[in-house]
C-alpha positions as CSV (number, residue, x, y, z in Angstrom):
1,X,4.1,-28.0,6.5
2,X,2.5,-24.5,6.3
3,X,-0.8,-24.0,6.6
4,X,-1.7,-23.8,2.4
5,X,-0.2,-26.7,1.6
6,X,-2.1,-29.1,4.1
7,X,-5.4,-27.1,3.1
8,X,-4.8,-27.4,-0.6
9,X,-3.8,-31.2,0.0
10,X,-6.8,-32.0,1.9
11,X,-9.3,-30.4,-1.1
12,X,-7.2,-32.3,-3.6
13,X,-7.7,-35.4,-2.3
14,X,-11.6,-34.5,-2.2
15,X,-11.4,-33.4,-5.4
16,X,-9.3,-36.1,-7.3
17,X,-6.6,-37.7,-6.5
18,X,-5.3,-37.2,-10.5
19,X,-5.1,-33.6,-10.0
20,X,-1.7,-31.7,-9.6
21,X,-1.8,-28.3,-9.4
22,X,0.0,-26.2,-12.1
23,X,2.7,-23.4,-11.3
24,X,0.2,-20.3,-12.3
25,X,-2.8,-22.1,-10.5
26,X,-0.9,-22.4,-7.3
27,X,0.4,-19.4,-7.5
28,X,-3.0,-17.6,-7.6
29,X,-4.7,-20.1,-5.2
30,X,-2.3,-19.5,-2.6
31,X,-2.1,-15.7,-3.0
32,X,-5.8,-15.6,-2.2
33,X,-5.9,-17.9,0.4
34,X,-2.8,-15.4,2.5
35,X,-3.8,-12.2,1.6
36,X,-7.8,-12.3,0.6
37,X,-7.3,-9.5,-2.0
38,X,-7.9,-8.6,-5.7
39,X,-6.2,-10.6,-8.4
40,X,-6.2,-11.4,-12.3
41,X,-4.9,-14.1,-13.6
42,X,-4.0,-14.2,-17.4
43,X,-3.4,-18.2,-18.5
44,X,-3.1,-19.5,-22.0
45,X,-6.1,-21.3,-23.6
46,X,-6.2,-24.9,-22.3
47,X,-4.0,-23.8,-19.1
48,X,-6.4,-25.0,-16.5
49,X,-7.8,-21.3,-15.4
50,X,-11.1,-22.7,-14.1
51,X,-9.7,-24.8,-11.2
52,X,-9.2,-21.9,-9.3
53,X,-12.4,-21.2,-8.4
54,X,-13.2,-24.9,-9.1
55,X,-11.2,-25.4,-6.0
56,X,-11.3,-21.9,-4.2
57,X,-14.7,-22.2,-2.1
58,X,-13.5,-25.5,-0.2
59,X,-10.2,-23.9,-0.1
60,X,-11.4,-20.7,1.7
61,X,-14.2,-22.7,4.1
62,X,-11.2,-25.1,5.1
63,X,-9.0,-22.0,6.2
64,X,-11.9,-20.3,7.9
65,X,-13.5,-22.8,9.2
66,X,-16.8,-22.4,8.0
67,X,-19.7,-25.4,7.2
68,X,-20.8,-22.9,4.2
69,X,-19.7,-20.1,2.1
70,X,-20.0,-19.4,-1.8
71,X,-17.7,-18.6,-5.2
72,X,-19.9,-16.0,-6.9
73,X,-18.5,-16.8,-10.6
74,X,-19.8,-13.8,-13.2
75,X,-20.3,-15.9,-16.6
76,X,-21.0,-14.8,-19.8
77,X,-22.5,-17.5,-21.6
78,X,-24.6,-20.2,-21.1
79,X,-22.7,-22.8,-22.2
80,X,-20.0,-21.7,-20.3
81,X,-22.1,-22.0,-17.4
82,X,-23.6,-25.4,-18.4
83,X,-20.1,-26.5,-19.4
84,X,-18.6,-25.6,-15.9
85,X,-21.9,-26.9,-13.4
86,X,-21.7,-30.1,-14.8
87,X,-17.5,-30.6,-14.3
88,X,-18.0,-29.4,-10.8
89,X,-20.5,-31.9,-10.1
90,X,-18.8,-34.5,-11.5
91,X,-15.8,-33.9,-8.8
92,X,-18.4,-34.3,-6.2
93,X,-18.6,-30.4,-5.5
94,X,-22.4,-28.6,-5.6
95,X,-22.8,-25.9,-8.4
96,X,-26.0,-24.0,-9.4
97,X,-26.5,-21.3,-11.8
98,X,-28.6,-17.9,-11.7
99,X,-30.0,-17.1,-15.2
100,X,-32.6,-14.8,-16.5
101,X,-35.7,-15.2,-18.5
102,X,-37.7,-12.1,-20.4
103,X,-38.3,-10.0,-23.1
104,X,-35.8,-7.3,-21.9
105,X,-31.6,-7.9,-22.8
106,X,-30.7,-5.1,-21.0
107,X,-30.8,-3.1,-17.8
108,X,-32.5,0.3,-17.6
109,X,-30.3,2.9,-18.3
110,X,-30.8,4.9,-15.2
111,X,-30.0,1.6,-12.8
112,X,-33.6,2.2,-11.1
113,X,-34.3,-0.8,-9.5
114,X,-38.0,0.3,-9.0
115,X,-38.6,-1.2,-12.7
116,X,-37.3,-4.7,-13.7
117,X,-37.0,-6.1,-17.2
118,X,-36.5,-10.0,-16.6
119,X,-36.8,-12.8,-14.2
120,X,-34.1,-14.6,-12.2
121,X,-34.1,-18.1,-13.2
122,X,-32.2,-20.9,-11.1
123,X,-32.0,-24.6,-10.7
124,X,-31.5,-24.2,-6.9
125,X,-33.1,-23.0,-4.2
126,X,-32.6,-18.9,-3.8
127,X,-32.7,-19.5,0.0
128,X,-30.1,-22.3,-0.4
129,X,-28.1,-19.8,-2.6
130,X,-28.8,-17.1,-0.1
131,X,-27.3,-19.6,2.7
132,X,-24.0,-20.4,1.1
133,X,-24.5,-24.1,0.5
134,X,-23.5,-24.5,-2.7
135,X,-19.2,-24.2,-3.6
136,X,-19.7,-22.2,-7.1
137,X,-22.7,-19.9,-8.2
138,X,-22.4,-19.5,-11.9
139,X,-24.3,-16.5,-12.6
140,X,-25.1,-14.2,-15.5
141,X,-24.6,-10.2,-14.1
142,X,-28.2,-9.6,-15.6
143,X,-29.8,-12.2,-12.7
144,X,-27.9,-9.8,-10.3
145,X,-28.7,-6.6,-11.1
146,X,-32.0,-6.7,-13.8
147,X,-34.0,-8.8,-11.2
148,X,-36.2,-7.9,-8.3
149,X,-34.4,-11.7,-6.8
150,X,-30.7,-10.5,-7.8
151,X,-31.5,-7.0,-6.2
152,X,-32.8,-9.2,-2.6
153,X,-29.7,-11.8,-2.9
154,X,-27.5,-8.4,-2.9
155,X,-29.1,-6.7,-0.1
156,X,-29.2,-10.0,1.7
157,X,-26.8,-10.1,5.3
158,X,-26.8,-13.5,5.0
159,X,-26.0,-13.7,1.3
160,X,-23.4,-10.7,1.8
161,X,-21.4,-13.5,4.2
162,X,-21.5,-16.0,2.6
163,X,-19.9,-15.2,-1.0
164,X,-16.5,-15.7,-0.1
165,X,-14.7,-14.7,-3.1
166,X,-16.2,-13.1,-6.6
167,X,-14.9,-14.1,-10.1
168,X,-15.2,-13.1,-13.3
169,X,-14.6,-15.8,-15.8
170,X,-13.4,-14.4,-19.0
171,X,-13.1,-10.9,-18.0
172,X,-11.9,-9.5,-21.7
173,X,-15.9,-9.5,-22.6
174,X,-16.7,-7.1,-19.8
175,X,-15.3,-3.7,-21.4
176,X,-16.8,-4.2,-25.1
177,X,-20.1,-5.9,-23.8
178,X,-20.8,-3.2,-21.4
179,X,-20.9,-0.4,-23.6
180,X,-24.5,-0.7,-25.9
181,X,-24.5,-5.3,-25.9
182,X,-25.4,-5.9,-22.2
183,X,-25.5,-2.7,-20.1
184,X,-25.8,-5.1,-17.1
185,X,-21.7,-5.5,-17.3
186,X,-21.4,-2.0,-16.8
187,X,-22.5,-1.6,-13.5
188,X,-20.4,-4.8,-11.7
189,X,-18.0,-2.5,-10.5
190,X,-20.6,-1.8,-7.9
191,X,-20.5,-5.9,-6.5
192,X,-17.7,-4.5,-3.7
193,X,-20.2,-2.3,-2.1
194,X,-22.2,-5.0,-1.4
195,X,-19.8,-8.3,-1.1
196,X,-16.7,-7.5,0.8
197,X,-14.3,-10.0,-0.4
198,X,-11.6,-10.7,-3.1
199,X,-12.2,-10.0,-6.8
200,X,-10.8,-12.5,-9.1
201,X,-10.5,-11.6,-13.0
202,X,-9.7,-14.6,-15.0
203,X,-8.8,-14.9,-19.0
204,X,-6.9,-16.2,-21.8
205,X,-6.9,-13.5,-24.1
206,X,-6.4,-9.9,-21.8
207,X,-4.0,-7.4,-24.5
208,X,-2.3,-4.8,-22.4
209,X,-4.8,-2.3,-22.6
210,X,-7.3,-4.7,-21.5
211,X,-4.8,-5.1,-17.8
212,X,-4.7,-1.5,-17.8
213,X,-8.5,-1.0,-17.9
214,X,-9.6,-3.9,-16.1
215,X,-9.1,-3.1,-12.3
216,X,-11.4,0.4,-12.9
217,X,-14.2,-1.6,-14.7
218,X,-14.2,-4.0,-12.0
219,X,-13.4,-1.9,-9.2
220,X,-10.8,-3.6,-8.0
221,X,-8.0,-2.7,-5.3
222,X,-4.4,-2.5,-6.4
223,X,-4.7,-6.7,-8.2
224,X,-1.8,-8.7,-8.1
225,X,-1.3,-9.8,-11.6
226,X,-0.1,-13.6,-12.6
227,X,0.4,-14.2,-16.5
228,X,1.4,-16.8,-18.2
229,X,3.4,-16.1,-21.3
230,X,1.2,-17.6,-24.2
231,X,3.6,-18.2,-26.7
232,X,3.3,-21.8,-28.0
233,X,6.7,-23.0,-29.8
234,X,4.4,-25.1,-32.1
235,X,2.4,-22.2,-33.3
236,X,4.5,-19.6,-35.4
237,X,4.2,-17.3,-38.6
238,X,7.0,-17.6,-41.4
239,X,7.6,-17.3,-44.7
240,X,9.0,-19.0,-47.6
241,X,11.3,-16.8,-49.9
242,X,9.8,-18.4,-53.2
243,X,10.0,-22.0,-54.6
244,X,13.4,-22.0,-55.2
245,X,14.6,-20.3,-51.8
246,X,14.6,-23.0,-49.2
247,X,15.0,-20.3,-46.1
248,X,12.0,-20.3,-44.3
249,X,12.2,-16.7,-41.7
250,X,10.3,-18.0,-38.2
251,X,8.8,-15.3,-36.2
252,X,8.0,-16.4,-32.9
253,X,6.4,-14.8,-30.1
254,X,4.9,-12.2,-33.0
255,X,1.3,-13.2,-32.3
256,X,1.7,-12.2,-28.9
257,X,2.9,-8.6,-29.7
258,X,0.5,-8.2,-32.3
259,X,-2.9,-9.2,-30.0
260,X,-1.1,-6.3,-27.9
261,X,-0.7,-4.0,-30.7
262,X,-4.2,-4.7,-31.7
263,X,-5.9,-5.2,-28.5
């Protein structure tokens, strides 16, 4: 049995023994266990795209043999965030978040960190976050880079180490959002000059333009792409030729091209 296989068996049976990993989730968890590089990973709503980081941090200490070590997840939403601490915790894994309080929204425009415009707010420990001891830090880019804590935890050795692997959950927000709706998102393409370790772009809804843009905005190193073809047989446009024309014309796979088209 190779080496992935008894890994990703061991955290599965941490994890829960009803879980059984999909073709797409394998696929991506075992790419970035061999090679440690830069991936996106395009799965249909519903697919089961959070596992992989859900499971990603065990994954990665087991292979390396580390007691500690961190999945830096960049989140967009607070729900999201709240959403995805409390199914970690419920498989017996240890999640904390990094949000932000204050009356700015947005990073200066010049990136001077001598002037900050919020807080960082956590439910954890920043030196327990700084140490690697939780499996996923679900974190807003704002806490990272508009915060005199987010500015230390990047500039931290320790902290530097001990993210093992970056991800950004749905990814498709980060070219629209950066532009004038939270400039924070336009500067993560600097997160490889201070954590050297794989980039993970996750979605549902990436258009081809979006996968053409992506790896710049993110700074990311020639990414092995894995999509999932999206197309649900049970969803499909048609039409009806009249009342008195029984032929109904089926168009499948048309939503895909146009969300292409249109993206």
């Amino acid at each position: 049995m190779d080496s992935f296989q008894s890994d990703i068996d061991n955290i599965l049976q941490l994890y829960g023994d009803s879980v059984i990993l999909k073709p797409y989730q394998r696929e991506a968890l075992q790419y970035i266990y061999a090679e440690e590089s830069d991936c996106i990973v395009c799965l249909p709503t519903g697919y089961g795209k959070s596992l992989i980081f859900h499971l990603l941090g065990p994954l990665l200490r087991q292979k390396k043999g580390y007691d500690s070590g961190s999945i830096l997840v960049i989140s967009p939403l607070n729900i999201i965030q709240r959403d995805q601490a409390i199914s970690i915790t419920k498989r017996g894994l240890k999640a904390c978040r990094l949000s932000v309080s204050g009356k700015g929204t947005t990073l200066r425009d010049d990136y001077d960190f001598t002037e900050y415009c919020m807080e960082c707010e956590t439910d954890a420990s920043l030196a327990d976050i700084e140490s690697g001891l939780y499996d996923v830090i679900l974190c807003h880019p704002e806490a990272l880079f508009s915060t005199s804590q987010g500015d230390a935890l990047l500039n931290s050795r320790a902290f530097q180490q001990n993210v093992l692997a970056v991800v950004f959950d749905e990814c498709h927000t980060v070219d629209q959002w950066s532009r004038d709706f939270r400039k924070a998102f336009g500067h993560i393409d600097t997160l490889p000059t201070f954590l050297s370790c794989p980039t993970i772009a996750l979605s549902a809804t990436l258009t081809a333009r979006a996968l053409d843009k992506l790896p710049g905005l993110l700074n990311m190193k020639k990414p092995k792409l894995i999509i999932a073809n999206p197309d649900k047989p049970n969803i499909f446009l048609c039409f009806q030729m009249g009342l008195s024309y029984p032929t109904i014309i089926c168009h499948p796979g048309l939503f895909e091209i146009a969300c292409n088209v249109l993206g």
